[in-house]
C-alpha positions in Angstrom: 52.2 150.2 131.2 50.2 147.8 133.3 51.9 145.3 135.1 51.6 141.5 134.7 53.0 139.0 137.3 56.0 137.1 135.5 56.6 133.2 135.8 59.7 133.3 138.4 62.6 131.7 137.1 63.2 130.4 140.2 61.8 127.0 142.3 59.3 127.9 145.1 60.5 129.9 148.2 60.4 127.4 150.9 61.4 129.6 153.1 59.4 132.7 152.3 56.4 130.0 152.2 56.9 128.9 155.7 57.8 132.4 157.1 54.5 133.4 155.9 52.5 130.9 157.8 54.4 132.1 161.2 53.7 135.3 159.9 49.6 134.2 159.3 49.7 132.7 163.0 52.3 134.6 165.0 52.4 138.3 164.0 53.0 139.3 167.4 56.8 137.8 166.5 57.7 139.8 163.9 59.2 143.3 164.0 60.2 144.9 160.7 60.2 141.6 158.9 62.3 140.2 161.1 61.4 136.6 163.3 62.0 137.2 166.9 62.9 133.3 168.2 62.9 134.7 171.5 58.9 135.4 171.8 58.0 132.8 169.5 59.6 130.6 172.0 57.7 132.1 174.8 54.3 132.2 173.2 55.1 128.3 173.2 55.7 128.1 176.9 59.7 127.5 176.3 61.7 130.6 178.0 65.1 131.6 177.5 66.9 130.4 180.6 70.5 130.7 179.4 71.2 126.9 180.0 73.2 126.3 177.1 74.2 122.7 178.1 71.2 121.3 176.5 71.3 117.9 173.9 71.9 118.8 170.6 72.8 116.7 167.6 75.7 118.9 165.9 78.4 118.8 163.6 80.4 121.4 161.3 78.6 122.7 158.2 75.1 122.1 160.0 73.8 125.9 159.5 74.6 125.8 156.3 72.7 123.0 155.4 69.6 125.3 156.2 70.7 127.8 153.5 71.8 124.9 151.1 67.9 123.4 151.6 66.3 126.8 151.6 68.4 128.6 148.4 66.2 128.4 145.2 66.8 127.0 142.4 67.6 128.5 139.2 67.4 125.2 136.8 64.8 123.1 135.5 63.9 120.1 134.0 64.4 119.4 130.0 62.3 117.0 128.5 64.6 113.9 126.8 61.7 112.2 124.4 63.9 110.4 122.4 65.1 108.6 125.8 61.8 107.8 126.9 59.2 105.1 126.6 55.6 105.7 126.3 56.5 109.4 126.6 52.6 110.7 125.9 50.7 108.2 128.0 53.3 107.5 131.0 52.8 108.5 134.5 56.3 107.6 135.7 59.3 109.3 135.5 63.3 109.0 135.1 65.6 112.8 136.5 68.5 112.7 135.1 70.3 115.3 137.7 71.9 116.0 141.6 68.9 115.2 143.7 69.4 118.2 145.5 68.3 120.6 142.4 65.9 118.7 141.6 64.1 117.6 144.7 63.8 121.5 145.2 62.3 121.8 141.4 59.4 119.0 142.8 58.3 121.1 145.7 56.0 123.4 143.9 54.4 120.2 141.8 54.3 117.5 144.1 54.6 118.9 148.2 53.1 116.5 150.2 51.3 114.5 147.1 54.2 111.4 147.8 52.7 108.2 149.6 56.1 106.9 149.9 59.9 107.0 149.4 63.2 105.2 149.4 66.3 105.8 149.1 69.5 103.9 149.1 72.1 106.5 149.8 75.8 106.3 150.1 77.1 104.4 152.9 79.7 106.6 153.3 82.1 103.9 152.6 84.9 107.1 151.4 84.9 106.4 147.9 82.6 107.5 144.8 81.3 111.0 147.2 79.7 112.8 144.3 77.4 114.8 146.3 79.4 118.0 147.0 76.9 121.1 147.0 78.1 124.5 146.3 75.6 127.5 148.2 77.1 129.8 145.5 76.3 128.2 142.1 74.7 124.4 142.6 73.9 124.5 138.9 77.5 125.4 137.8 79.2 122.6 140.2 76.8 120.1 138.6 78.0 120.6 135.6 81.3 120.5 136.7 80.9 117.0 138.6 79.1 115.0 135.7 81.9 116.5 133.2 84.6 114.9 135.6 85.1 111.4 137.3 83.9 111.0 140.5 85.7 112.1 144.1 86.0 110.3 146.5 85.5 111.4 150.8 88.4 109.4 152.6 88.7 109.2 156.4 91.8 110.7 156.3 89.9 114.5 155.5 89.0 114.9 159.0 85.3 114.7 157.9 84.6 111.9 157.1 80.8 111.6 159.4 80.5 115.6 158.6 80.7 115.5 154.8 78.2 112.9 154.9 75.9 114.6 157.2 75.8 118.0 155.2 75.1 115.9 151.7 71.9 114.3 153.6 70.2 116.5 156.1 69.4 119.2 153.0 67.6 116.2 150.8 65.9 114.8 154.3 64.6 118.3 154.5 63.2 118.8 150.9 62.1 115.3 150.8 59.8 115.3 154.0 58.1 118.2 152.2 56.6 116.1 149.4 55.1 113.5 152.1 51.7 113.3 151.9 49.9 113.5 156.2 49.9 109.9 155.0 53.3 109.0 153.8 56.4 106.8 154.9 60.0 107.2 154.3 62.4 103.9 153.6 66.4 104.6 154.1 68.8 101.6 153.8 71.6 101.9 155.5 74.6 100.0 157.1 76.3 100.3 160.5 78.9 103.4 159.6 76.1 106.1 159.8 72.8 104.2 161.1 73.3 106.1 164.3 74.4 109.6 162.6 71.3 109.3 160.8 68.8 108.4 163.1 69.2 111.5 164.9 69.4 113.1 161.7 65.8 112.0 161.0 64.3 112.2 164.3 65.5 116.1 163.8 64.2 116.4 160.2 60.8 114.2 160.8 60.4 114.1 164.4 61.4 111.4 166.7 57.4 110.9 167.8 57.7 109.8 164.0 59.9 107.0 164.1 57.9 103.3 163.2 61.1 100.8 163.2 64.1 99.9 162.2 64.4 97.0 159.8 67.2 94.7 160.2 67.5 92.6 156.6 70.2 89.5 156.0 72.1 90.2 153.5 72.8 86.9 152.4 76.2 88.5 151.9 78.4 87.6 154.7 81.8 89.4 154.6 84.6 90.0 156.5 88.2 88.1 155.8 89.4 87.9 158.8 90.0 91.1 159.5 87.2 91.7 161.6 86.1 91.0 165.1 82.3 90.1 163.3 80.8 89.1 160.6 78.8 92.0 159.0 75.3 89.6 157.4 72.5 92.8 158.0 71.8 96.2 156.8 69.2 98.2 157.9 66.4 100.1 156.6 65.3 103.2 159.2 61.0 104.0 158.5 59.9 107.6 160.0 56.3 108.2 159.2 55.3 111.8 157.8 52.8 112.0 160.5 51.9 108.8 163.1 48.7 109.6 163.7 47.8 109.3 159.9 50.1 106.7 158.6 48.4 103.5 157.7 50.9 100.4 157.4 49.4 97.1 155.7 50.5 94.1 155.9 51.5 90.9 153.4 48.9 87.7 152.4 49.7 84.3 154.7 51.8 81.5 154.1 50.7 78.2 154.7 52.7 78.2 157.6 51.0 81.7 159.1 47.7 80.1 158.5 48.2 77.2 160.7 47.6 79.1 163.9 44.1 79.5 163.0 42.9 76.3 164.1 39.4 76.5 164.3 36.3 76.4 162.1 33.1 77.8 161.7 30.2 78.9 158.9 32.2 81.8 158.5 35.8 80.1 158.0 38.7 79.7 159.7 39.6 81.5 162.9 41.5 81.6 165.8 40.6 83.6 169.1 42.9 85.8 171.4 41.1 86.7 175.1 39.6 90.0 176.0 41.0 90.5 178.7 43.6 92.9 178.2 47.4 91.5 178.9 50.8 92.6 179.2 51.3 96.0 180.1 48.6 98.8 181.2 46.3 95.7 181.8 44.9 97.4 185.1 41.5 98.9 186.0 43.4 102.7 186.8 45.1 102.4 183.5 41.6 102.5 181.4 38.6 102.6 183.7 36.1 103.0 181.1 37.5 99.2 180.0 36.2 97.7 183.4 33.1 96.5 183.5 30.5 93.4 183.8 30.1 91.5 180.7 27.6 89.0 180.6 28.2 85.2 180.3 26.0 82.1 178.6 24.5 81.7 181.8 23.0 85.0 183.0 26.6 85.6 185.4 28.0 88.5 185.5 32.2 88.3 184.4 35.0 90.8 184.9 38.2 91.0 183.7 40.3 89.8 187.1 44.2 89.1 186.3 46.0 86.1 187.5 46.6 87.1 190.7 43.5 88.6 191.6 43.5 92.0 190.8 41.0 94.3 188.8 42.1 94.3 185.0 40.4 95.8 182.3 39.0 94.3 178.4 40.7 95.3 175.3 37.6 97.8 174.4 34.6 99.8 175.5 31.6 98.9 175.3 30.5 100.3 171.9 33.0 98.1 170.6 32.1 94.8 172.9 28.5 95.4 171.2 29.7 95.5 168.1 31.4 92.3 168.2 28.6 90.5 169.4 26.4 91.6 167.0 29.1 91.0 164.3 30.0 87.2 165.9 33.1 88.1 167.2 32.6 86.9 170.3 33.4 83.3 172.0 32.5 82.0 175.3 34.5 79.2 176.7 34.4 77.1 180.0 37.6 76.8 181.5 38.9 75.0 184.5 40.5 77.5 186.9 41.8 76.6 190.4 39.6 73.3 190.6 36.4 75.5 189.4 34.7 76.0 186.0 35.0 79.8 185.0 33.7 81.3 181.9 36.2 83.0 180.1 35.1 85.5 176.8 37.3 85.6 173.9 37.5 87.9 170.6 37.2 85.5 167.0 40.3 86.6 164.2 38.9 84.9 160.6 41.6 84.4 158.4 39.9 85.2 155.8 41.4 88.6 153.9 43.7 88.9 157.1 47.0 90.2 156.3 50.3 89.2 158.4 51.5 92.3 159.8 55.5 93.2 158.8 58.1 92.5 161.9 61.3 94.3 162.0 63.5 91.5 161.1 63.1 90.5 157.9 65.5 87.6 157.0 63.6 85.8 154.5 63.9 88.4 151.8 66.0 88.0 148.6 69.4 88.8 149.6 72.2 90.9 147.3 73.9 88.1 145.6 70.0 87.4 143.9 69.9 91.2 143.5 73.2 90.8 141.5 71.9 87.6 139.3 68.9 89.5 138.6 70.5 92.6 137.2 73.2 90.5 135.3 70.4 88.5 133.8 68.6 91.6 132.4 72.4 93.0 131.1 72.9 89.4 129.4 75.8 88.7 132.0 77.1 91.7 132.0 78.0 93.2 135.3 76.8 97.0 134.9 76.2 98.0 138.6 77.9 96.9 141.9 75.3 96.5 145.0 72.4 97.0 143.6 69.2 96.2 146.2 67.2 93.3 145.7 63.5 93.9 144.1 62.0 91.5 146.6 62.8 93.6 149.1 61.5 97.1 147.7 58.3 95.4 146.7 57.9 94.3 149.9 57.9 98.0 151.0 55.8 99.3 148.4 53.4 96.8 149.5 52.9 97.0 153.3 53.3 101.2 152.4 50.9 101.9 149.1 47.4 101.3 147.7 47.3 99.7 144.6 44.4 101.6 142.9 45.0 104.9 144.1 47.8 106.3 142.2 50.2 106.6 144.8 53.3 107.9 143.9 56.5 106.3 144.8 60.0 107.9 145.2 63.7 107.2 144.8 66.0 110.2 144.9 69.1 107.8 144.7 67.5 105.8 142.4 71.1 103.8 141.3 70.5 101.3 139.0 66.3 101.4 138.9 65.5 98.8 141.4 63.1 100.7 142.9 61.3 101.4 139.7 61.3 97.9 138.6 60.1 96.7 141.7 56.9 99.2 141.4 56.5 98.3 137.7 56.5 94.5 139.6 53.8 95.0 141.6 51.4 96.7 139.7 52.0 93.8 137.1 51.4 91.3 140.4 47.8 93.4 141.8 46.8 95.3 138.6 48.0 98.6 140.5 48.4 102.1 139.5 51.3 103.4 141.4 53.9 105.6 139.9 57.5 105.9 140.5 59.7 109.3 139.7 63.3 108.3 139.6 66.3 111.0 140.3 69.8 109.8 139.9 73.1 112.2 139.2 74.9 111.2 135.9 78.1 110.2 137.8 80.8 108.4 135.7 81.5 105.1 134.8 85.5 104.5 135.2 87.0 103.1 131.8 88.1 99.7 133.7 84.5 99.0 134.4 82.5 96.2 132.7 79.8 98.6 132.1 81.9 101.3 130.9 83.3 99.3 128.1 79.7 97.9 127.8 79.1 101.0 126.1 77.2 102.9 129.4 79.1 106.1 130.2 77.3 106.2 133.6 75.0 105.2 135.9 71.6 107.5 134.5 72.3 104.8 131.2 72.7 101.8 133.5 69.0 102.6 134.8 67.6 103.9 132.0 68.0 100.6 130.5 67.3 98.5 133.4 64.3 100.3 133.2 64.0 99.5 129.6 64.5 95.7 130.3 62.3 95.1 132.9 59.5 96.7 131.8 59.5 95.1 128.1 59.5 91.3 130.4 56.6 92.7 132.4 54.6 94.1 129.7 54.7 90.9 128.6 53.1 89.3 131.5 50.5 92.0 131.7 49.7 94.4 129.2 47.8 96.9 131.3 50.6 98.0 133.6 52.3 101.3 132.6 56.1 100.4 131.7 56.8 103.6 130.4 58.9 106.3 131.7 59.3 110.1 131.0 63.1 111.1 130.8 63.9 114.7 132.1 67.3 115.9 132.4 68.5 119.1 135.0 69.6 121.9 133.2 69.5 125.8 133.6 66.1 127.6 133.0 65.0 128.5 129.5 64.5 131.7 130.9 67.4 134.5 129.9 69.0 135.7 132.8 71.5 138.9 132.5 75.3 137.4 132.6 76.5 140.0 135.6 79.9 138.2 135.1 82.8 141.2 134.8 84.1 141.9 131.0 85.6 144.5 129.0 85.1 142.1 126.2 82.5 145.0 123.8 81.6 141.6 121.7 80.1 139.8 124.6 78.5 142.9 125.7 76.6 143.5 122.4 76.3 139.2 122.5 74.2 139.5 125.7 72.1 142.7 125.1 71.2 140.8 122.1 70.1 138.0 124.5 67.6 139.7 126.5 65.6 141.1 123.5 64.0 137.5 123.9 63.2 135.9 127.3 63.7 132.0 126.3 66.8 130.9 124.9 67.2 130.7 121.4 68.8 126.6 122.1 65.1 125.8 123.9 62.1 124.8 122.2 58.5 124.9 123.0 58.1 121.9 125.0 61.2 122.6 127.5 59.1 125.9 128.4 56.0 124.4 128.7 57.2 121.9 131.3 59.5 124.2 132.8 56.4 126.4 133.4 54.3 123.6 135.1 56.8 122.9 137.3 57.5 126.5 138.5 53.3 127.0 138.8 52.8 123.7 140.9 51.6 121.5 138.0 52.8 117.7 138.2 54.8 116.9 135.1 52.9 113.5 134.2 49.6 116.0 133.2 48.7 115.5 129.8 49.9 118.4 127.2 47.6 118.8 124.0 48.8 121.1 121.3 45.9 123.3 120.3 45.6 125.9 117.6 44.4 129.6 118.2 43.1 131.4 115.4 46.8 131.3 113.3 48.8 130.6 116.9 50.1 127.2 118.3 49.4 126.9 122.0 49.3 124.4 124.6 46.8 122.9 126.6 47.8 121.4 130.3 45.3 119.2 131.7 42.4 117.9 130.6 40.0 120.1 131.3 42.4 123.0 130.0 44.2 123.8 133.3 46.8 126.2 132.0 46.7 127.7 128.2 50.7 128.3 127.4 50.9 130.4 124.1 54.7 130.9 122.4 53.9 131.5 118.9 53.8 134.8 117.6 51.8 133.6 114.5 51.8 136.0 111.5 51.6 139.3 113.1 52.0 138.5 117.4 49.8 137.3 119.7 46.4 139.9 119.4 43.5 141.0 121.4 41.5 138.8 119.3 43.4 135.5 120.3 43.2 136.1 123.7 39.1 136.5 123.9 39.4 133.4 121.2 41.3 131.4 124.5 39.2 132.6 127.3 35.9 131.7 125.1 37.4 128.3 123.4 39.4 126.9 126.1 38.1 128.7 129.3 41.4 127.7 131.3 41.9 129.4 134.8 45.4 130.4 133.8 47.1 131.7 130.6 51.0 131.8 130.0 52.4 133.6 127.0 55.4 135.3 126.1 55.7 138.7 126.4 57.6 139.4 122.7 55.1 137.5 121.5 52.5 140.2 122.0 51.7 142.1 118.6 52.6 145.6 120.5 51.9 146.8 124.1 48.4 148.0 123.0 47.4 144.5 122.5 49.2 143.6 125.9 47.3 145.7 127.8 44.2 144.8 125.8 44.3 141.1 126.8 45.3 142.3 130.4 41.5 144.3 130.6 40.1 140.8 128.8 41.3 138.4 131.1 40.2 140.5 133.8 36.8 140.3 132.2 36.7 136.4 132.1 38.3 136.0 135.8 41.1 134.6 134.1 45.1 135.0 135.6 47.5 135.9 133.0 51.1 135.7 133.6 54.2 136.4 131.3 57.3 134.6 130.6 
């Protein structure tokens, strides 16, 4: 019998991936399969000294956070159409699911393909802690957590900073994965853990990474008397993917911004900033390439001398000086220094198309008490969500951290009520933009004294489906062309049969599972949970379009446009033939084609197609 490679039933190996590159680079570290840390180390100039009293950032549980991030996954994502809007044209989605599953179902499909992402995690305030991953079985405590209400993490356990810090530093790791060389991370955050995790993410994306730390008003001072201060900020921490590649814009001027520029040419208003160099490293030693004569209206030669007298250097070299002169970005002014004229050289800023670039204090930003109207307005006054974030602020981020007409995709792994999806589906509507947003929120419970729960929304995925919903239908109405829609997928276990190993002497459930594996997908799944099931597990992103086709007597389907992947489930009158597979490879040409393996006529016609395929350099594998 010839062998054909099976779709796994698992998400990608991250760490089989990675030990593979070392592998690729480092050979010389391996023995028997095994990583030796110690002449890895060396072959990087660190060596073992034995000084064990070096700074570490560690807490209880932290090793098994590696295992927790690294562990594959066993579930996948179900297609929910009758929840969705727009569900054949959409590129956005909603996850219905624990953000841990499912950020390591994404890996395969979208690592390093995200421009940007936020989250609004916990604050760790000790109550709603719904995050509690189990290394053994994550799919079976999922279950068990949306069937339940929601626990809580009090101070009183002991571990209180720990139990926080194992629930984030496996998502941190799986998230920086999907970063594009590009991308920016957002985390809010309030003053319980902003320290805890910005060591955390100096760890997980370097601390050469870090661009700022936002401080935002509130606009929700609290604290009865009970405190020593008034808490009116929270915080927003931004690590970049990589520094060198990140590209931060900035936000169009005010009136205000624009007075500064207070003169005029043919070319518009400008303003101009000297060239000497000022502030720190403003010496010749500290750039000498940036000393040198420049010369003035008059024929004199001019060097950049600092206040005092000493040798200073320009702002540029002089490629760059002769490109602003040829590009009239140069002014030359007379100015009165000790009793004497001196010409002094200055670089021209147009306002024109100039953006403001984003400071780290951001206090005029829509505060949480206009986050709260908003989402009471769109519930018709009904309070469904407490703290929600306010869109002003989120669109702000997406703005200074996405391009509008490249399809960037845009994040939110504790996506809560939706703000961050509205606030996307905002800005398109405001720039005629094409980002997309993929939502992932746990079904945690709403409590049966809550307004939303007797509002009819049994937890929070409904609250932001329907937020969702709401907004969209008001933006669509402002412009048509932005895409409101939204595919809903909700985290299950694979389609795929997998052997029950659990212990019984029950001869019934014996017989019920041999039965079980004379099929490989579960007789409760249908088509389109394997076909999306199999995109995700062969690194296809779930917004490609999916085009039911018909071979010879056989349904299949078509992923892509241009026929990426051919998935055939149908065994048609008499199973899937020789015949139908040269019909594919001719027809549809794709450079993959999935099929199930009872769906073959016999195993002659298996290994027929197998000889076929090989013919047409196509890949065949088996589900």
């Amino acid at each position: 019998m010839i062998e054909v490679e099976r779709v796994s039933g698992q998400s990608m190996d991250i760490e089989g991936m990675n030990k593979e590159k070392l592998m690729t680079i480092f050979p010389e570290c391996f023995s028997e399969g095994k990583l030796d840390i110690d002449k890895l180390l060396n072959l990087c100039g660190e060596y073992i000294d034995n000084d064990f009293e070096k700074y570490k950032f560690e807490w209880k549980g932290k090793s098994e956070c590696y295992r927790i991030a690294g562990k594959r996954s066993t579930g996948t994502l179900r297609p929910c159409k009758e929840e969705s809007v727009n569900f054949d044209t959409t590129k956005n989605m909603y996850i219905e699911g624990d953000n841990l599953e499912v950020l390591k179902l994404l890996q395969a499909s979208y690592y390093r393909k995200v421009k940007m992402i936020y989250i609004d995690p916990p604050y760790n305030t000790g109550n709603d802690f719904v995050y509690e991953d189990d290394f053994a079985d994550p799919m079976a405590k999922y279950k068990e957590v949306t069937g339940q209400t929601t626990k809580s993490n009090p101070e009183t356990m002991g571990r209180y900073h720990t139990n926080w810090l194992n629930m984030m530093y496996p998502r941190l790791r799986l998230a920086s994965n999907l970063l594009r060389d590009d991308g920016v991370i957002f985390i809010s955050i309030d003053d319980h853990e902003l320290h805890n995790l910005r060591k955390l993410c100096d760890e997980v994306f370097g601390e050469e990474n870090f661009l700022t730390c936002i401080s935002r008003a509130t606009g929700t001072p609290t604290g009865g008397g009970f405190e020593a201060f008034v808490n009116e900020l929270d915080y927003i921490l931004v690590y970049a993917k990589s520094y060198e590649n990140l590209t931060i814009g900035g936000f169009d001027m005010s009136e205000e911004d624009a007075k500064i520029y207070n003169m005029e040419d043919s070319k518009g208003k400008y303003l101009i900033r000297p060239l000497r160099r000022t502030g720190g490293e403003d010496r010749r030693e500290d750039r000498p390439s940036m000393y040198f004569p420049l010369q003035a209206p008059d024929g004199s030669d001019i060097y950049p001398i600092g206040p005092t007298g000493y040798e200073s250097r320009w702002i540029c070299g002089k490629d760059k000086y002769k490109y602003l002169v040829e590009n009239n970005l140069i002014e030359w002014k007379k100015v009165n220094k000790n009793g004497e004229d001196t010409w002094q050289v200055y670089q021209k800023f147009y306002l024109e198309n100039r953006k403001k670039q984003p400071g780290n204090l951001w206090v005029n930003v829509d505060g949480n008490k206009k986050a709260t109207r908003d989402i009471r307005e769109l519930f018709d006054t009904v309070k469904t969500f407490d703290f929600p974030k306010p869109v002003d602020v989120i669109q702000k981020l997406t703005t200074i951290s996405t391009n509008p007409n490249s399809e960037d995709i845009v994040i939110d792994f504790f996506s809560g009520s939706g703000t961050t999806a509205h606030a996307v589906m905002q800005l398109n509507s405001e720039d005629n933009g094409n980002r997309q947003f993929i939502m992932v929120q746990i079904p945690a419970l709403c409590t049966e004294d809550t307004d939303a729960y007797k509002a009819g929304y049994k937890n929070i995925c409904e609250i932001g489906k329907e937020r969702i919903r709401r907004a969209g239908s008001k933006i669509h109405e402002q412009n048509e062309s932005v895409d409101t829609g939204f595919k809903v997928f909700k985290l299950d276990t694979s389609n795929l049969v997998k052997w029950d190993s659990t212990p019984t002497e029950d001869t019934q459930e014996l017989t019920q599972r041999m039965a079980l594996l004379k099929n490989t997908i579960k007789p409760d799944r249908n088509d389109l949970d394997m076909v999306y099931e199999t995109m995700l597990k062969l690194g296809i992103p779930l917004d490609y379009s999916i085009n039911e086709v018909k071979v010879n007597d056989k349904k299949a389907y078509s992923i892509g446009d241009d026929c990426l992947v051919l998935i055939c489930l149908d065994y048609g009158q008499e199973g899937i033939t020789a015949d139908d597979i040269k019909t594919m490879c001719e027809e549809f040409v794709p450079a993959k084609i999935v099929a199930s393996e009872q769906a073959f006529k016999d195993d002659v016609a298996l290994s027929n197609a197998h000889y076929i395929l090989k013919d047409h350099n196509i890949e065949m594998k088996l589900l």
